[in-house]
VOGU-3710 file (C-alpha; in Angstrom, 3 decimals, decimal comma):
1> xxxxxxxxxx> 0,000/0,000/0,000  1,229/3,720/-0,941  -0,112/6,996/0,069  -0,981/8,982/-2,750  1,244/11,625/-2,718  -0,852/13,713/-5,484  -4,100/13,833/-3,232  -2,031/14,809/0,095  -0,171/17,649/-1,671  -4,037/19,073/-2,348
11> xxxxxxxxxx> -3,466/20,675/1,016  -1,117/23,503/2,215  0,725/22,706/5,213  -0,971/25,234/7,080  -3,988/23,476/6,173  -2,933/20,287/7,243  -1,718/21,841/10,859  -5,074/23,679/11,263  -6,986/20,404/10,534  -4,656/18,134/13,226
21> xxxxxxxxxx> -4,796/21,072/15,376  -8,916/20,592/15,269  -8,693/17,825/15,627  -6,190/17,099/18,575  -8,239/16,026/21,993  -11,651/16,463/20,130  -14,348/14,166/20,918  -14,777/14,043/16,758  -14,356/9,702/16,166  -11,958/8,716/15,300
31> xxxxxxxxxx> -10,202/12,037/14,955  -9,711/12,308/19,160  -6,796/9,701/18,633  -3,166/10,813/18,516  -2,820/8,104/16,186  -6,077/8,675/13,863  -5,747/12,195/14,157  -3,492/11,991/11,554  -5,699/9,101/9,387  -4,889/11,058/6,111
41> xxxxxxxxxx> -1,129/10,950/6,387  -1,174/6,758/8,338  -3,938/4,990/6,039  -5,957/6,872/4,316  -7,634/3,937/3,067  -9,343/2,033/6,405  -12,697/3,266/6,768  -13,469/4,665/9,804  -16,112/1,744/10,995  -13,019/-0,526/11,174
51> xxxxxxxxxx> -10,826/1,816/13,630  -10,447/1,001/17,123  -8,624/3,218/20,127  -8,211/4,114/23,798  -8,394/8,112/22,758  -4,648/7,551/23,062  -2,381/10,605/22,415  -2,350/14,009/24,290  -3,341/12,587/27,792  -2,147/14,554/31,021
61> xxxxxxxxxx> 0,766/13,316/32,460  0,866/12,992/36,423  2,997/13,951/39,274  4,950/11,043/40,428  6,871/11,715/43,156  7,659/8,686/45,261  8,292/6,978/41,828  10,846/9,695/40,514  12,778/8,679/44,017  12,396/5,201/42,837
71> xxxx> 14,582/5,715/39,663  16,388/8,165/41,252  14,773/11,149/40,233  13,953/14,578/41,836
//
């Protein structure tokens, strides 16, 4: 499988970063995703029916204090 290279180049890249900027964190399936965020540019050809994800991508990361000391951290 190739990406067609002719159809992606359709959009500027300040088109493209508006569109993953949209679509970063939305609630917009499958587009939420870190990894389908970015469908057009991983495979463009799945349909979205067939996708499957946690909403990974752009979660919080937490305070871990007693585990930084742990691995020898601050």
């Amino acid at each position: 499988m190739q990406h067609d290279l002719k159809a992606l180049s359709r959009r500027s890249a300040a088109s493209w970063k508006k569109l993953f900027e949209k679509r970063y964190m939305s609630n917009e399936w499958p587009y939420g995703s870190g990894v389908w965020g970015k469908k057009e540019w991983i495979l463009p050809q799945i349909k979205d029916r067939t996708l499957f994800h946690f909403t990974e991508g752009g979660t919080n990361l937490f305070w871990a204090e007693r585990f930084g000391k742990v691995i020898g951290g601050k």
